[in-house]
N, C-alpha and C positions, 0 to 999 in steps of 0.2 A: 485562471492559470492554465496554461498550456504543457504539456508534454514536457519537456525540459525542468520546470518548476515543480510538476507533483511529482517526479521521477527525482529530483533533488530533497524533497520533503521526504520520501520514500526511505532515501538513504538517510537521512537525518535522525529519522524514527528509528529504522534500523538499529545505528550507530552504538548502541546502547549491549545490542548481541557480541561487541567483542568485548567486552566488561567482566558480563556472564560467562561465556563460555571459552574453559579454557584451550580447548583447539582451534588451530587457525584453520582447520575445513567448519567447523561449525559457522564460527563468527561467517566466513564466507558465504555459505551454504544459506543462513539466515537471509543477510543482504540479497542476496540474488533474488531468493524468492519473495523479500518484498520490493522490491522492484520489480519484478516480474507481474504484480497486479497491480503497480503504482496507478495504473490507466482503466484499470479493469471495472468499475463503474461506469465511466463513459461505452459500456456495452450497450447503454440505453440508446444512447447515438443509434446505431445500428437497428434495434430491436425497433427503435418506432417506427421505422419505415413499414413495419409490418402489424403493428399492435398497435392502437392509441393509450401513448404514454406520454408521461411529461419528463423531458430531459432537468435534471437534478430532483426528480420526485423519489418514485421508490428503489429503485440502484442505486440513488445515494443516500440509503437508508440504510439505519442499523439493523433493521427487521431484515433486509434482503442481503447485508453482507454477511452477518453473524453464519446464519445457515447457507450462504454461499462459499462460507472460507471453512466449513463443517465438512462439506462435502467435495470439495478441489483440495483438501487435504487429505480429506481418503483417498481421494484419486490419485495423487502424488505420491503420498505415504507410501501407498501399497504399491504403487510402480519402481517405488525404491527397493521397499522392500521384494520385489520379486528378482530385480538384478543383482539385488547388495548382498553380501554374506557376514559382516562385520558385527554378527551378534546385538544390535541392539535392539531392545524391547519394540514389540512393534507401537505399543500405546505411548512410548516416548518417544519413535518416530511422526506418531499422528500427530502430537502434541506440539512438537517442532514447529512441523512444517505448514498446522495449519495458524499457530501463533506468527506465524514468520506472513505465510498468505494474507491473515486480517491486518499487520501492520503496513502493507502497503496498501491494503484496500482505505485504511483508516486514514492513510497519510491523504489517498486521495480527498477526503473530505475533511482534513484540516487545509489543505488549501486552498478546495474552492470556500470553505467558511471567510479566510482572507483573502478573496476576491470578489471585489467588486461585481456588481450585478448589471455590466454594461452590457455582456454579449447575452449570456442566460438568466435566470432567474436566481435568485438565493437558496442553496440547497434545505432540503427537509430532512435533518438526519432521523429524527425519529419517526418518521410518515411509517403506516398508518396511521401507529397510533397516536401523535400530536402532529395537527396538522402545522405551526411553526415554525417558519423557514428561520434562520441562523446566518447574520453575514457582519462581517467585521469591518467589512470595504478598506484594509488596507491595500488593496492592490490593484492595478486593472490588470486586464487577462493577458494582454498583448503585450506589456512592458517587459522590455530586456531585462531590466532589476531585477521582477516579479519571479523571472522563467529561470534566466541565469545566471542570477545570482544563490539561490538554495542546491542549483543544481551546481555548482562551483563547492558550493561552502559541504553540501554533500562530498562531492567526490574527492575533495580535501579530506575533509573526516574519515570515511573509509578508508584511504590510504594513511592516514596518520595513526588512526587506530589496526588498521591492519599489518603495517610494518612493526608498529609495536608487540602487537601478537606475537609477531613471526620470528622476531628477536629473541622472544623471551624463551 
């Protein structure tokens, strides 16, 4: 799955935060921010240029996202909280923003689970500790359906839930 697709599944996962919360900066605020790591395991991309690692090994692992969305929600949190004044507790802001962080990171790895192992290998969610790769092969990576199509049905859903919100 390509950029367009896990960025689709991102919002998908999301989609559930306007349900919950009954402000429409929350619901909003949510969606952004898993979107905004919808891609964020393909760091490994990047990082192997310098390390020997395996693209879809341990970045797209629960070992390395769990304590990756642990600490990029401190970093967030607390940078909200240093500009925000809206009184809310800072351990309900952590709590947000890094449940909001891990659902795009997570979304990235339900869809490469449905993709096909044509371009990389099939991910390891659980590496280290089960070595196990996980692949469902509904999808190939490259396919218009694949990419945008969730990222349609995505950004439909937000807007449908988000208008609803905003009405009420």
């Amino acid at each position: 799955m390509q950029s367009p697709g896990h960025l689709g599944v991102a919002l998908l996962l999301a989609a559930p935060a306007w349900l919950l919360f009954s402000q429409f900066k929350a619901g909003l605020a949510f969606s952004a921010l898993a979107a905004l790591t919808a891609m964020f395991p393909d760091i490994d991309l990047y990082v192997m240029r310098y390390v020997f690692i395996e693209h879809h090994g341990l970045f797209h692992s629960l070992v390395f996202l769990v304590p990756a969305a642990l600490v990029l929600g401190a970093v967030v949190a607390g940078g909200y909280l240093l500009v925000s004044d809206d009184g809310h507790p800072a351990l309900s802001v952590y709590a947000f923003v890094t449940v909001a962080l891990f659902t795009g990171m997570l979304a990235h790895l339900v869809g490469d689970v449905l993709t096909s192992p044509d371009v990389a290998p099939p991910i390891k969610p659980l590496y280290p500790v089960v070595e196990q790769r996980f692949v469902l092969d509904a999808a190939f990576v490259k396919a218009n359906l694949w990419n945008l199509g969730p990222l349609a049905l995505g950004l439909v859903t937000q807007a449908g839930l988000g208008i609803r919100r905003y009405l009420q």
